[in-house]
C-alpha angles and dihedrals in degrees: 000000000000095000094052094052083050097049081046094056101045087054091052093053094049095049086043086052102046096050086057089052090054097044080049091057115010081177138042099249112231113279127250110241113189132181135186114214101181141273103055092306106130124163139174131193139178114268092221089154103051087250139140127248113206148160130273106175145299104343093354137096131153128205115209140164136197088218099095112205090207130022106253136169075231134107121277113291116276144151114211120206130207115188133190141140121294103254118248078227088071129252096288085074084064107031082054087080096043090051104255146093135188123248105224088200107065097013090240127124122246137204102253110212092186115158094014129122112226099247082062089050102051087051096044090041095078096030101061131055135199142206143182113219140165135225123202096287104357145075141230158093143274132201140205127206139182125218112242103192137044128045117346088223098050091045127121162189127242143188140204118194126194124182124170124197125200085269106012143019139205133211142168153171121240132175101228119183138347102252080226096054100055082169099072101044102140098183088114097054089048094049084052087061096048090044100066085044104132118180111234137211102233124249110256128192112209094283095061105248126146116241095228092196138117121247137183127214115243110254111267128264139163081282099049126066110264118209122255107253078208089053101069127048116232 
Protein backbone atom coordinates (compact mmCIF):
# COMPACT_ATOMS: atom_id res chain seq x y z
CA UNK A 1 0.00 0.00 0.00
CA UNK A 2 2.82 2.29 0.89
CA UNK A 3 4.59 1.83 -2.23
CA UNK A 4 1.76 2.59 -4.26
CA UNK A 5 0.97 6.03 -2.40
CA UNK A 6 4.39 6.61 -2.96
CA UNK A 7 4.42 5.66 -6.84
CA UNK A 8 1.39 7.79 -6.81
CA UNK A 9 3.14 10.76 -5.35
CA UNK A 10 6.12 10.84 -7.34
CA UNK A 11 3.55 10.86 -10.80
CA UNK A 12 1.70 13.66 -9.48
CA UNK A 13 5.12 15.90 -8.92
CA UNK A 14 6.25 15.34 -12.00
CA UNK A 15 3.09 16.21 -13.67
CA UNK A 16 2.93 19.13 -11.23
CA UNK A 17 6.66 20.00 -12.43
CA UNK A 18 6.40 19.79 -15.53
CA UNK A 19 3.15 22.08 -15.81
CA UNK A 20 5.19 24.74 -14.07
CA UNK A 21 7.89 24.29 -16.63
CA UNK A 22 5.61 24.79 -19.15
CA UNK A 23 3.80 27.88 -17.52
CA UNK A 24 7.79 29.08 -17.12
CA UNK A 25 8.36 28.75 -20.96
CA UNK A 26 5.02 28.19 -23.12
CA UNK A 27 7.49 28.34 -25.91
CA UNK A 28 11.27 26.92 -26.73
CA UNK A 29 13.21 30.23 -26.66
CA UNK A 30 15.30 30.67 -29.73
CA UNK A 31 18.61 28.81 -29.59
CA UNK A 32 22.31 30.39 -29.29
CA UNK A 33 24.28 29.49 -32.21
CA UNK A 34 28.25 30.48 -31.81
CA UNK A 35 31.14 30.07 -34.11
CA UNK A 36 34.82 30.66 -33.82
CA UNK A 37 36.46 31.86 -37.06
CA UNK A 38 40.29 32.16 -35.93
CA UNK A 39 42.33 34.18 -34.60
CA UNK A 40 40.65 35.05 -31.43
CA UNK A 41 37.28 36.13 -33.35
CA UNK A 42 34.59 34.38 -31.67
CA UNK A 43 30.62 35.40 -32.06
CA UNK A 44 27.61 34.28 -31.15
CA UNK A 45 23.94 35.33 -32.36
CA UNK A 46 20.31 34.32 -31.71
CA UNK A 47 18.95 31.60 -34.14
CA UNK A 48 15.90 33.19 -34.43
CA UNK A 49 15.44 31.50 -38.05
CA UNK A 50 16.05 27.98 -37.37
CA UNK A 51 19.41 28.35 -39.41
CA UNK A 52 23.16 27.15 -39.21
CA UNK A 53 26.45 29.45 -38.50
CA UNK A 54 29.31 28.15 -39.81
CA UNK A 55 32.44 28.68 -40.82
CA UNK A 56 33.68 29.76 -44.04
CA UNK A 57 37.30 30.24 -43.64
CA UNK A 58 39.75 31.97 -41.98
CA UNK A 59 37.77 35.24 -40.39
CA UNK A 60 34.42 34.33 -42.23
CA UNK A 61 31.31 32.53 -41.42
CA UNK A 62 27.82 32.91 -42.80
CA UNK A 63 24.04 31.91 -40.90
CA UNK A 64 21.62 31.06 -43.00
CA UNK A 65 18.25 29.34 -42.99
CA UNK A 66 16.15 27.90 -45.39
CA UNK A 67 13.29 29.26 -43.56
CA UNK A 68 12.85 32.39 -45.45
CA UNK A 69 10.92 35.51 -43.09
CA UNK A 70 9.52 37.08 -46.33
CA UNK A 71 8.92 35.51 -49.74
CA UNK A 72 11.57 36.89 -52.00
CA UNK A 73 13.09 35.95 -56.14
CA UNK A 74 16.21 36.06 -53.98
CA UNK A 75 18.66 33.36 -52.57
CA UNK A 76 17.94 31.63 -49.69
CA UNK A 77 18.12 34.26 -45.99
CA UNK A 78 21.39 34.73 -44.57
CA UNK A 79 23.45 36.98 -42.71
CA UNK A 80 27.56 36.73 -43.64
CA UNK A 81 30.04 37.67 -41.19
CA UNK A 82 34.06 39.12 -41.78
CA UNK A 83 35.93 39.38 -38.89
CA UNK A 84 39.20 40.89 -38.13
CA UNK A 85 41.14 43.09 -35.22
CA UNK A 86 40.19 46.38 -34.53
CA UNK A 87 43.17 48.57 -36.21
CA UNK A 88 45.40 50.45 -33.94
CA UNK A 89 44.46 53.40 -36.92
CA UNK A 90 41.08 53.53 -35.53
CA UNK A 91 37.59 52.13 -37.10
CA UNK A 92 37.29 54.66 -39.69
CA UNK A 93 40.11 52.71 -41.45
CA UNK A 94 37.49 49.83 -41.64
CA UNK A 95 34.33 51.35 -41.88
CA UNK A 96 36.17 53.31 -45.20
CA UNK A 97 35.53 50.19 -47.18
CA UNK A 98 32.05 49.60 -45.90
CA UNK A 99 31.07 53.52 -46.83
CA UNK A 100 30.99 54.90 -44.16
CA UNK A 101 33.09 57.07 -41.37
CA UNK A 102 32.37 58.28 -37.75
CA UNK A 103 31.93 61.88 -36.86
CA UNK A 104 33.92 62.33 -33.73
CA UNK A 105 32.03 65.26 -33.07
CA UNK A 106 28.63 64.21 -32.52
CA UNK A 107 29.43 60.28 -32.16
CA UNK A 108 27.06 59.52 -35.31
CA UNK A 109 28.14 57.52 -38.80
CA UNK A 110 28.26 59.18 -41.90
CA UNK A 111 28.05 58.31 -45.16
CA UNK A 112 31.71 58.69 -46.34
CA UNK A 113 31.81 59.87 -50.38
CA UNK A 114 35.53 59.53 -50.56
CA UNK A 115 36.90 59.04 -54.05
CA UNK A 116 33.83 60.01 -55.64
CA UNK A 117 33.21 62.97 -58.25
CA UNK A 118 30.02 65.05 -57.36
CA UNK A 119 27.98 64.15 -60.13
CA UNK A 120 28.37 60.62 -58.58
CA UNK A 121 27.32 62.06 -55.15
CA UNK A 122 24.27 63.82 -55.99
CA UNK A 123 23.11 60.67 -57.65
CA UNK A 124 24.25 58.28 -54.88
CA UNK A 125 22.78 61.21 -51.71
CA UNK A 126 19.11 60.31 -52.06
CA UNK A 127 19.66 57.06 -52.97
CA UNK A 128 21.63 55.65 -49.70
CA UNK A 129 20.68 55.66 -46.14
CA UNK A 130 22.56 55.28 -42.87
CA UNK A 131 22.16 54.31 -39.64
CA UNK A 132 23.99 53.99 -36.30
CA UNK A 133 22.92 50.44 -34.11
CA UNK A 134 24.10 48.42 -31.32
CA UNK A 135 24.56 44.62 -30.68
CA UNK A 136 24.68 43.12 -27.28
CA UNK A 137 28.04 44.37 -26.43
CA UNK A 138 29.28 46.31 -29.90
CA UNK A 139 28.89 49.11 -31.82
CA UNK A 140 28.26 50.21 -35.50
CA UNK A 141 26.47 51.12 -38.27
CA UNK A 142 24.61 49.77 -41.26
CA UNK A 143 23.72 51.28 -44.44
CA UNK A 144 21.07 50.93 -47.30
CA UNK A 145 21.38 51.76 -50.30
CA UNK A 146 19.23 51.80 -53.63
CA UNK A 147 20.73 50.96 -57.46
CA UNK A 148 20.42 53.77 -59.68
CA UNK A 149 21.13 52.30 -63.04
CA UNK A 150 20.10 49.00 -65.08
CA UNK A 151 17.02 47.65 -65.39
CA UNK A 152 14.20 48.99 -62.86
CA UNK A 153 13.12 45.55 -62.45
CA UNK A 154 16.46 44.05 -61.70
CA UNK A 155 17.24 46.84 -59.33
CA UNK A 156 18.08 46.56 -55.50
CA UNK A 157 18.69 47.33 -52.39
CA UNK A 158 21.72 46.70 -50.56
CA UNK A 159 23.31 46.85 -46.95
CA UNK A 160 26.76 47.15 -45.25
CA UNK A 161 27.01 46.39 -41.63
CA UNK A 162 29.78 47.19 -39.49
CA UNK A 163 29.96 46.20 -35.62
CA UNK A 164 33.09 46.55 -33.49
CA UNK A 165 33.54 44.99 -30.54
CA UNK A 166 36.13 46.10 -27.72
CA UNK A 167 38.79 43.56 -29.66
CA UNK A 168 37.14 42.72 -33.01
CA UNK A 169 34.96 43.65 -35.03
CA UNK A 170 32.54 42.03 -37.98
CA UNK A 171 31.19 43.36 -41.01
CA UNK A 172 29.50 42.36 -44.13
CA UNK A 173 27.66 43.08 -47.40
CA UNK A 174 23.79 41.64 -48.08
CA UNK A 175 21.33 42.19 -50.99
CA UNK A 176 18.35 43.00 -49.20
CA UNK A 177 15.01 43.64 -51.24
CA UNK A 178 13.93 44.28 -55.13
CA UNK A 179 13.01 47.87 -55.06
CA UNK A 180 9.99 46.47 -57.08
CA UNK A 181 9.04 43.92 -54.62
CA UNK A 182 8.59 46.35 -51.21
CA UNK A 183 7.07 43.24 -49.84
CA UNK A 184 10.25 41.15 -49.46
CA UNK A 185 12.55 43.57 -47.98
CA UNK A 186 14.33 41.52 -45.49
CA UNK A 187 16.46 44.26 -43.99
CA UNK A 188 14.42 43.79 -40.62
CA UNK A 189 14.96 40.26 -40.28
CA UNK A 190 18.41 40.77 -40.87
CA UNK A 191 18.69 43.51 -38.37
CA UNK A 192 17.03 40.95 -36.02
CA UNK A 193 19.93 38.82 -36.57
CA UNK A 194 22.88 41.91 -35.87
CA UNK A 195 21.28 42.86 -33.44
CA UNK A 196 21.69 39.53 -30.96
CA UNK A 197 25.57 39.60 -32.10
CA UNK A 198 27.46 39.30 -28.92
CA UNK A 199 31.63 39.28 -29.10
CA UNK A 200 33.05 36.15 -27.33
CA UNK A 201 36.23 35.24 -25.40
CA UNK A 202 37.56 31.81 -27.43
CA UNK A 203 37.56 28.35 -25.98
CA UNK A 204 41.15 27.34 -24.97
CA UNK A 205 42.46 23.67 -23.92
CA UNK A 206 45.44 23.82 -21.46
CA UNK A 207 47.94 24.72 -24.13
CA UNK A 208 46.38 27.67 -25.04
CA UNK A 209 45.13 27.04 -28.40
CA UNK A 210 41.92 28.41 -29.90
CA UNK A 211 39.04 25.56 -31.10
CA UNK A 212 38.46 26.98 -34.24
CA UNK A 213 35.45 25.14 -34.64
CA UNK A 214 31.65 25.90 -35.03
CA UNK A 215 29.30 24.95 -32.47
CA UNK A 216 25.40 25.08 -31.92
CA UNK A 217 23.47 25.64 -28.45
CA UNK A 218 21.25 22.67 -27.29
CA UNK A 219 17.84 23.42 -27.75
CA UNK A 220 16.35 24.88 -24.65
CA UNK A 221 14.47 23.16 -22.00
CA UNK A 222 13.20 23.86 -17.87
CA UNK A 223 17.41 22.83 -17.14
CA UNK A 224 19.12 25.23 -19.87
CA UNK A 225 19.10 29.16 -19.84
CA UNK A 226 16.56 30.35 -21.82
CA UNK A 227 17.03 33.59 -23.41
CA UNK A 228 15.18 36.93 -22.11
CA UNK A 229 12.61 37.73 -24.50
CA UNK A 230 13.58 41.83 -22.79
CA UNK A 231 17.19 41.24 -23.57
CA UNK A 232 17.16 41.33 -26.80
CA UNK A 233 15.17 44.48 -29.50
CA UNK A 234 13.06 43.22 -31.99
Amino acid sequence: MKKKLFTLLVYVLLQVSGEVCLAANPTAAPKKLRVDMGDDCVIRIVDYFGGELSRRGPGRARYASNKVPVKTSLHEFGVPFTCDKNPSSGNNSIARDYGAKLNTNNGKWEYSYHGLEKEEINILKPATSIHNFSSINATGFYITQDATDGLPRLRDRTMTYCLFGEKNHICGLKTVMRLNEPKTNQLPYILKILRSVEFLEPDTFNDGKSIGSAHQARPTDCRTESINPGEYRR
